[in-house]
N, CA, C and O of each residue as an XYZ file, in Angstrom:
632
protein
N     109.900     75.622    160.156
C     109.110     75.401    161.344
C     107.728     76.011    161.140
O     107.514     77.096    160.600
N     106.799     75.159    161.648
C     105.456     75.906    161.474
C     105.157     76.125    162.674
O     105.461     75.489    163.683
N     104.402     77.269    162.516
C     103.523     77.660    164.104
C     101.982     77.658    164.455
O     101.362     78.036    165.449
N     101.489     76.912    162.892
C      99.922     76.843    162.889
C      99.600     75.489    164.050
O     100.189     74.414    164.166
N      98.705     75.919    164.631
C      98.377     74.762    165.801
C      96.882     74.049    165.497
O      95.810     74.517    165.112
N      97.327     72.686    165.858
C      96.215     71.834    165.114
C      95.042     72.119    165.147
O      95.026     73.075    165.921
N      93.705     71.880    164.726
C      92.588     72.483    164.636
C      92.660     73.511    164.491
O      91.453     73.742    164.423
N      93.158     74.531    164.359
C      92.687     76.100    163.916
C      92.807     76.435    162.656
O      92.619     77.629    162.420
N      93.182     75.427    161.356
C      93.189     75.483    160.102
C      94.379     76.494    159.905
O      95.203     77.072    160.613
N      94.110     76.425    158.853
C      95.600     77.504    157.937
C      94.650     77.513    157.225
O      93.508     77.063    157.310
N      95.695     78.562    155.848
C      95.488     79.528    154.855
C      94.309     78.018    153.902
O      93.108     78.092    153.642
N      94.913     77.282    153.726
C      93.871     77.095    152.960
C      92.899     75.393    153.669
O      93.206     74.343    154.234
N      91.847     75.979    153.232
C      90.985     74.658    154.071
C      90.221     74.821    155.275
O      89.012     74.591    155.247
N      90.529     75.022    155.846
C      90.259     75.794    157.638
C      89.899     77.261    157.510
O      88.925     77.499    158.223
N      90.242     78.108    156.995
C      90.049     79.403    156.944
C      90.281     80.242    158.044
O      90.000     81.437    158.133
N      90.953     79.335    159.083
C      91.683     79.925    159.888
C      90.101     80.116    160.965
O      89.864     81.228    161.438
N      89.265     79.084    161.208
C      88.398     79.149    161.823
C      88.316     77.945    162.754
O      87.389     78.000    163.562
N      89.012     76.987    162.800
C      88.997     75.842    163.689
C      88.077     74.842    162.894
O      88.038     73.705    163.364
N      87.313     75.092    161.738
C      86.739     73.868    161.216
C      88.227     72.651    160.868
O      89.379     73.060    161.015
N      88.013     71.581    160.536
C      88.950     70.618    160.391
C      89.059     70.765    158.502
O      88.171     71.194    157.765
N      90.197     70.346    158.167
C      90.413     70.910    156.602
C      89.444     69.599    155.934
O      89.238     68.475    156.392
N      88.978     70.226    154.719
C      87.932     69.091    154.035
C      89.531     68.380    152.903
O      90.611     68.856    152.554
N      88.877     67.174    152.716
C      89.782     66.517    151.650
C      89.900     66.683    150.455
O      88.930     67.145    149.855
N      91.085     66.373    149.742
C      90.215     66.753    148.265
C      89.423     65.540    147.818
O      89.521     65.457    146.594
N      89.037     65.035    148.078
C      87.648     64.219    147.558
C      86.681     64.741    147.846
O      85.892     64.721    146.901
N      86.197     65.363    148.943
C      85.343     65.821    149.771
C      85.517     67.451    148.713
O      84.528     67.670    148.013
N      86.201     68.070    148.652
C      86.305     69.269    147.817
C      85.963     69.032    146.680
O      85.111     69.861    146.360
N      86.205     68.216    145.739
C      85.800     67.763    144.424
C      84.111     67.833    144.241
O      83.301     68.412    143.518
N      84.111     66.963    145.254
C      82.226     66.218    145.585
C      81.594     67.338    145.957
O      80.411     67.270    145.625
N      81.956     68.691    146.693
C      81.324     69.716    146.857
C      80.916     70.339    145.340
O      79.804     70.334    144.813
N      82.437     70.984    144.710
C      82.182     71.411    143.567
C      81.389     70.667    142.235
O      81.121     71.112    141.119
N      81.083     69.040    143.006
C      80.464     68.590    141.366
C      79.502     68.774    141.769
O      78.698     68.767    140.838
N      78.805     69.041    143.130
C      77.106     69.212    143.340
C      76.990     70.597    143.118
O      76.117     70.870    142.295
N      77.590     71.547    143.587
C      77.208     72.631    143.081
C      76.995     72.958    141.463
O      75.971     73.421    140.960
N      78.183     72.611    140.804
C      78.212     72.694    139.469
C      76.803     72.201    138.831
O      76.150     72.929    138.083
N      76.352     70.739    139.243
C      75.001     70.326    139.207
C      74.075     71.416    139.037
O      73.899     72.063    138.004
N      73.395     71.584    140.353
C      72.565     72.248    140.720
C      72.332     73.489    139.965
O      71.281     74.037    139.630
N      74.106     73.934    139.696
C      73.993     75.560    138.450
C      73.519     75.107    137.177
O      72.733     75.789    136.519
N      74.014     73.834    136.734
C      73.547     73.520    135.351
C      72.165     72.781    135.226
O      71.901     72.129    134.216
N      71.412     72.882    136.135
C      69.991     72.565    136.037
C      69.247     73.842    136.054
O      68.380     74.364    135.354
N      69.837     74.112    136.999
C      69.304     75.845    136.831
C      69.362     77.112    135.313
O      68.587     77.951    134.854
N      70.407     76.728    135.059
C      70.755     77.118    133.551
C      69.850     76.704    132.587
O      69.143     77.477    131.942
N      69.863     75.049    132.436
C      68.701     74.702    132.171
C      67.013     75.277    131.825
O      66.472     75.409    130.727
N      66.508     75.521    133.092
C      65.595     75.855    133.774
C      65.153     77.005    132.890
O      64.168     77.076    132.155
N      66.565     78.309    133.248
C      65.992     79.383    133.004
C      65.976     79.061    131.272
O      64.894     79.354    130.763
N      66.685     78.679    130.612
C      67.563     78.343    129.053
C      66.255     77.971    128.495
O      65.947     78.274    127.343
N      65.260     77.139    129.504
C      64.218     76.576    128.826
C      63.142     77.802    128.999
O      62.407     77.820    128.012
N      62.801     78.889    129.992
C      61.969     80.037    130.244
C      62.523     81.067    129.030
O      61.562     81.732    128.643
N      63.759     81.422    128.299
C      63.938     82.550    127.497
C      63.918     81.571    126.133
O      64.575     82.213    125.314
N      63.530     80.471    125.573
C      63.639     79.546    124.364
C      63.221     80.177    123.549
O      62.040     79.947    123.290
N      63.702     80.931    122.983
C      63.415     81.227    121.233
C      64.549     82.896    121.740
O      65.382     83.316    120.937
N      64.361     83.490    122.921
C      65.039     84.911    122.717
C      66.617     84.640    123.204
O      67.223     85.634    123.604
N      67.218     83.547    123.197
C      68.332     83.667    123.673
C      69.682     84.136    122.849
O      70.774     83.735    123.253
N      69.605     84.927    121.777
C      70.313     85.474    120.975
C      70.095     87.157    120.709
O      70.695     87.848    119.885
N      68.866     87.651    121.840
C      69.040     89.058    121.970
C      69.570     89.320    123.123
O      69.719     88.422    123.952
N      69.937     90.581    123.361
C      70.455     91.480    124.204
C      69.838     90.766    125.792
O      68.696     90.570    126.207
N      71.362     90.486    126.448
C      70.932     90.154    127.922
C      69.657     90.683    128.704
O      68.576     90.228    129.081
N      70.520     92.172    128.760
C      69.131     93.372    128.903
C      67.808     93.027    128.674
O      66.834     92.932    129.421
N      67.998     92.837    127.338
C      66.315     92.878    126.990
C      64.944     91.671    127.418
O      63.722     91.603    127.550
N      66.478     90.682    127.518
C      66.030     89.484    128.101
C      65.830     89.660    129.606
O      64.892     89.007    130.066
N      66.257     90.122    130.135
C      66.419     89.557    131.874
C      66.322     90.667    132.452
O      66.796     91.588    131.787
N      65.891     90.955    133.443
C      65.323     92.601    134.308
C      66.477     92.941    135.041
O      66.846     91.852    135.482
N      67.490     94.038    135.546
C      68.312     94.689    136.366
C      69.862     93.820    135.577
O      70.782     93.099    135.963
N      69.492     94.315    134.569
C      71.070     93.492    134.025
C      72.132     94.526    134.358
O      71.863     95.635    133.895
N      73.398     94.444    135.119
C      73.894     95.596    134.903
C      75.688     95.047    134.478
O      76.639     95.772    134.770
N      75.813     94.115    133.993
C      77.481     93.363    133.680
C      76.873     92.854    132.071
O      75.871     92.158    131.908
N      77.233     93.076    131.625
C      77.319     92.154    130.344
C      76.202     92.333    129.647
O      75.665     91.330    129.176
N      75.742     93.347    129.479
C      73.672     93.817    129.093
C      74.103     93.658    127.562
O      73.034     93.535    126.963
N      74.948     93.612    126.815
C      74.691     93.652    125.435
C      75.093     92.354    124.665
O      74.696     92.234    123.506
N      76.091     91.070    125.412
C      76.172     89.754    125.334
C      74.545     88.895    124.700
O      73.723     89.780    124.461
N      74.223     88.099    124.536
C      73.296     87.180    124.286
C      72.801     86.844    125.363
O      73.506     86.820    126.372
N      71.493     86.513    125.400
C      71.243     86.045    126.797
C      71.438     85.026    126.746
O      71.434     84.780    127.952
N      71.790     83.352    125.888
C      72.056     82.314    126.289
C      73.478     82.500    126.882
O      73.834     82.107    127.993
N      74.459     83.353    125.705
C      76.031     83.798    126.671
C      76.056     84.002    127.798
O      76.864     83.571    128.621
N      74.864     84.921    128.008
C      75.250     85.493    129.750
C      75.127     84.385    130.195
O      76.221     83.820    130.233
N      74.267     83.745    130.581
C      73.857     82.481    131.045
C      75.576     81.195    131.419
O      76.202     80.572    132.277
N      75.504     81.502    130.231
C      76.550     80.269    130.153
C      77.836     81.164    131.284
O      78.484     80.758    132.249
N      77.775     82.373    130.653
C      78.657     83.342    131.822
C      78.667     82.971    133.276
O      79.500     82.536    134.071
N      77.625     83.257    133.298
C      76.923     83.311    134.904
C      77.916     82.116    135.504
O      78.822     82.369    136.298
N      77.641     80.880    135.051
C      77.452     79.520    135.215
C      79.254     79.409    135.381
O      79.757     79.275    136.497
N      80.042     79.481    134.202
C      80.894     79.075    133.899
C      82.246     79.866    134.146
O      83.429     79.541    134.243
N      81.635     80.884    134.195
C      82.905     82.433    134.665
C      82.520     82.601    136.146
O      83.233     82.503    137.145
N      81.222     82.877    136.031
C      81.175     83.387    137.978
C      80.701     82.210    138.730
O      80.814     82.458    139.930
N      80.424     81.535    138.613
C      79.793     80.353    139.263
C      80.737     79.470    139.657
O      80.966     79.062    140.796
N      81.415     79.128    138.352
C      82.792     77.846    138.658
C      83.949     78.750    139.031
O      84.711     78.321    139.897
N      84.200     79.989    138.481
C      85.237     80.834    139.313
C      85.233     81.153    140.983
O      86.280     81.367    141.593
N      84.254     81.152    141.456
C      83.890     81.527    142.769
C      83.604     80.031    143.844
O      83.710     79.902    145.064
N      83.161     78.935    142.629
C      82.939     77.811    143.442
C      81.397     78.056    144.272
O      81.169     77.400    145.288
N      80.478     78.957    143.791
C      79.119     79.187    144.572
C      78.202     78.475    143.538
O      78.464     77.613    142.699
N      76.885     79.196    143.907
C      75.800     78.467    143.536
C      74.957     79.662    143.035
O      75.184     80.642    143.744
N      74.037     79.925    142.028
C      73.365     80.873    141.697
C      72.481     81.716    143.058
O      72.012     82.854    143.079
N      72.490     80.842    143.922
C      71.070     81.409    145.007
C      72.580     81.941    146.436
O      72.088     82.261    147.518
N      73.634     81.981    146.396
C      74.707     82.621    146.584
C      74.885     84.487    146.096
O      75.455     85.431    146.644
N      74.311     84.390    145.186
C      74.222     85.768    144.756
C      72.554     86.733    144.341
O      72.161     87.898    144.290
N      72.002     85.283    144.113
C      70.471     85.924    143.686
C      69.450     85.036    144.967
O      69.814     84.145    145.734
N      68.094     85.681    144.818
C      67.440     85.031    145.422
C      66.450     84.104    144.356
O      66.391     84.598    143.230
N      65.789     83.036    144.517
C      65.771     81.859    143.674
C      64.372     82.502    142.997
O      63.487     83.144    143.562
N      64.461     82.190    141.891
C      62.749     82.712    141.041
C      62.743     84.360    141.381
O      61.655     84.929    141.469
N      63.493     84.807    141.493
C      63.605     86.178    141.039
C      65.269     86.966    141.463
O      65.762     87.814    142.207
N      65.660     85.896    140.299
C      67.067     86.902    139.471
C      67.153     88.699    139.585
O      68.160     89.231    140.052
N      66.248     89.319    139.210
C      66.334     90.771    139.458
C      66.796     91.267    140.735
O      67.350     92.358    140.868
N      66.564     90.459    141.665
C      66.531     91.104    143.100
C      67.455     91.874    143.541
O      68.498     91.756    142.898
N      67.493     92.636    144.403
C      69.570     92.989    144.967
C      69.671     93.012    146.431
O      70.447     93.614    147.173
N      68.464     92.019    146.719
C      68.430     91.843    148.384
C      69.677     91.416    148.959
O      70.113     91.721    150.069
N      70.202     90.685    148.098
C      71.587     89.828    148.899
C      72.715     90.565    148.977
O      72.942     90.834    147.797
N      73.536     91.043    149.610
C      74.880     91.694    149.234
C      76.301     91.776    148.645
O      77.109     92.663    148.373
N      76.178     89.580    148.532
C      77.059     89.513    147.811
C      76.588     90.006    146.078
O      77.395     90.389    145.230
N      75.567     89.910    145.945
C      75.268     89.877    144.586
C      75.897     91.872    144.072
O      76.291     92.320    142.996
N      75.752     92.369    145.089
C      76.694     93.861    144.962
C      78.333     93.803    144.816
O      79.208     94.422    144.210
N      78.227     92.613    145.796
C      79.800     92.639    145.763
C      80.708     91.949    144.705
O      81.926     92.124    144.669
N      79.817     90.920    143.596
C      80.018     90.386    142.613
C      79.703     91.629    141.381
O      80.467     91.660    140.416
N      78.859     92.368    141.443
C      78.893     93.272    140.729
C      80.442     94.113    140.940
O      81.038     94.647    140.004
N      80.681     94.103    141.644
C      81.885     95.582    142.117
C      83.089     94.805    141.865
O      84.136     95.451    141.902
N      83.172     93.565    141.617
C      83.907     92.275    141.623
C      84.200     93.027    139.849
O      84.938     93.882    139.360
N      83.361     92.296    139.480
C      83.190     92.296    138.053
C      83.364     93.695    136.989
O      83.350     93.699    135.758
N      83.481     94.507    137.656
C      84.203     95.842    137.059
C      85.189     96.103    137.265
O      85.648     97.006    136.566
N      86.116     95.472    138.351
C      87.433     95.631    138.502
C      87.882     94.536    137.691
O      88.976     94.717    137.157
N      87.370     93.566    137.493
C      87.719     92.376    136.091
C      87.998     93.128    134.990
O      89.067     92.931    134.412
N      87.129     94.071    134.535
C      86.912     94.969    133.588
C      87.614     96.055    133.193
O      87.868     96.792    132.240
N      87.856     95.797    134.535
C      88.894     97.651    134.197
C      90.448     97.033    134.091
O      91.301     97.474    133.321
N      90.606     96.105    134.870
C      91.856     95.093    134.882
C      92.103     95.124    133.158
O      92.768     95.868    132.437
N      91.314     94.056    132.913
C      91.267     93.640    131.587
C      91.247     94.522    130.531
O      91.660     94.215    129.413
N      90.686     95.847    130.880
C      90.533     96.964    129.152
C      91.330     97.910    129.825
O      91.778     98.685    128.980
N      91.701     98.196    130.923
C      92.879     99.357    130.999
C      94.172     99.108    130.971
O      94.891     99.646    130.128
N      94.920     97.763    132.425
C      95.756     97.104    132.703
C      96.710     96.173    131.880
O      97.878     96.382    131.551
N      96.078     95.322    131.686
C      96.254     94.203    131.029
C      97.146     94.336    129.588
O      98.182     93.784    129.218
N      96.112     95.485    128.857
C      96.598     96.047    127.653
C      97.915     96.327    127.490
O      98.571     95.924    126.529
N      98.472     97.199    128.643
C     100.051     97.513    128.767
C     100.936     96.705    128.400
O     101.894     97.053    127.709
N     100.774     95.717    128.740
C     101.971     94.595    128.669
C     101.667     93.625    127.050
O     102.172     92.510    126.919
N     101.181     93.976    126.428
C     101.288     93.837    125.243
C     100.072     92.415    125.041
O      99.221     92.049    125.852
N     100.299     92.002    124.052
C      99.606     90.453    123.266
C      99.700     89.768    124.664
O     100.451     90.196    125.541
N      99.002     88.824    124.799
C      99.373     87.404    125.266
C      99.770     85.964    124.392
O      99.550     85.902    123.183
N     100.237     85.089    124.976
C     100.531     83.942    123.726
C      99.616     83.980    122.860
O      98.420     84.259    122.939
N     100.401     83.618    121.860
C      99.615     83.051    120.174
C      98.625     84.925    119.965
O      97.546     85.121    119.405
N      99.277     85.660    120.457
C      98.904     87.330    119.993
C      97.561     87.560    120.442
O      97.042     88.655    120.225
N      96.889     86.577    121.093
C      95.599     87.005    122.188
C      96.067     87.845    123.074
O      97.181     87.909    123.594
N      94.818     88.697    123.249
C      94.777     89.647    124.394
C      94.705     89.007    125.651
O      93.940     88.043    125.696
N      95.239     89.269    126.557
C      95.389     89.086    128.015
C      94.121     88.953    128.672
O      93.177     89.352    127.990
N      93.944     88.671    129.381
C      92.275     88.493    130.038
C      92.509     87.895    131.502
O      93.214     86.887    131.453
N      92.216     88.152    132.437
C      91.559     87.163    133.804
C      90.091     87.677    133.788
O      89.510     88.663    133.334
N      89.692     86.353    134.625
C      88.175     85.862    135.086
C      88.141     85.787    136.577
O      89.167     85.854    137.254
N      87.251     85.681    136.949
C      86.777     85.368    138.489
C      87.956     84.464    139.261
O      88.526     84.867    140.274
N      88.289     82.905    138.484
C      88.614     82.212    138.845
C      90.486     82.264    139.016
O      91.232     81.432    139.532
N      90.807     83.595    138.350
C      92.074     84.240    138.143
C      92.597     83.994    139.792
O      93.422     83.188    140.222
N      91.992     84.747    140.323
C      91.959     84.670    141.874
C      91.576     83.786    142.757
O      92.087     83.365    143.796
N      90.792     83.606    142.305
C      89.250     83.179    143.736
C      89.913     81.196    143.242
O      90.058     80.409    144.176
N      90.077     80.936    142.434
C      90.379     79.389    142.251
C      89.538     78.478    142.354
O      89.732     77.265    142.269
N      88.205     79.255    142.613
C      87.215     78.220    142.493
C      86.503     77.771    143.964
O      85.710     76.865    144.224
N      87.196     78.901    144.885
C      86.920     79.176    146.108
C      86.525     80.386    146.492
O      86.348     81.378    145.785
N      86.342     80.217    148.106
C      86.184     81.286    148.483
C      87.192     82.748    148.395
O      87.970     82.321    147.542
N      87.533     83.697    148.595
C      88.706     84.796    148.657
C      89.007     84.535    149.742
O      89.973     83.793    149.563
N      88.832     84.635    151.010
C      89.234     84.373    152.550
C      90.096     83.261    152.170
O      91.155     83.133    152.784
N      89.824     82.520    151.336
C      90.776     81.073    151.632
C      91.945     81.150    150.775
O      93.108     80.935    151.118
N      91.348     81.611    149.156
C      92.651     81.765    147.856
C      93.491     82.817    147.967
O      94.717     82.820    148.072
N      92.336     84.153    147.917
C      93.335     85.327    147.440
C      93.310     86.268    148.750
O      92.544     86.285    149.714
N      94.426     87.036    148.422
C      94.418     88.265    148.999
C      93.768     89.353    148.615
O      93.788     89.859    147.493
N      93.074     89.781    149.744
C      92.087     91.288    149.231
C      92.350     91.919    150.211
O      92.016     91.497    151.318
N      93.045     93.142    150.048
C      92.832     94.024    150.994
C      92.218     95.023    151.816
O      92.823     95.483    152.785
């Protein structure tokens, strides 16, 4: 028996806010414009660092504080492909547009604070339980959880 009452959404889709649930076509078509929009942007910047994208994130990009010793085309592709498609957002979701450095926004803190518990998961946790298949190390990403959505909608956070 269910006790969710129409229009007020459930766990996933609605968010438990009375919007009406989107379809998955309509969900798809969200995530291929966003995805867009990140990979033009990638682009963009890919074409502003052209010739340094094989030094140090850091050295490349101002207030690096996740991944400063990666490549800066890696981070990039990071950004895009780990936090971007893991979260289901858009670069201007976490930064403000034409200036990446910023930390006006708060999710962009909370993706930071995000991203060290990935970290600590992954190099403290994870380790315990031995190899993963084919003797790879164990690993989750953004999208471990989040599914490519919001957290309110996928995961539990307490």
């Amino acid at each position: 028996m269910s006790y969710a009452l129409q229009g007020q959404g459930g766990a996933r889709g609605g968010g438990g806010q009375g919007a009406p649930q989107s379809t998955p076509e309509q969900r798809a078509a969200r995530r291929d414009s966003i995805a867009a929009v990140r990979a033009a942007t990638v682009q963009e910047v890919m074409a502003q660092i052209a010739g340094r994208e094989n030094q140090p994130a850091s050295d490349v990009f101002r207030n690096v504080q996740a991944w400063k010793t990666i490549p800066a085309g890696e981070f990039l592709k990071n950004m895009d492909e780990v936090v971007g498609r893991g979260l289901g957002r858009g670069c201007n979701d976490c930064h403000v547009a034409n200036d990446w450095a910023s930390d006006t926004l708060p999710r962009k803190q909370t993706a930071r604070t995000m991203m060290g518990i990935v970290s600590d998961i992954n190099t403290t946790l994870l380790p315990r339980l031995g190899p993963g298949p084919g003797g790879r190390p164990r690993a989750i990403q953004c999208i471990t959880c989040h599914r490519g959505g919001m957290a309110s909608r996928n995961a539990i956070i307490p």
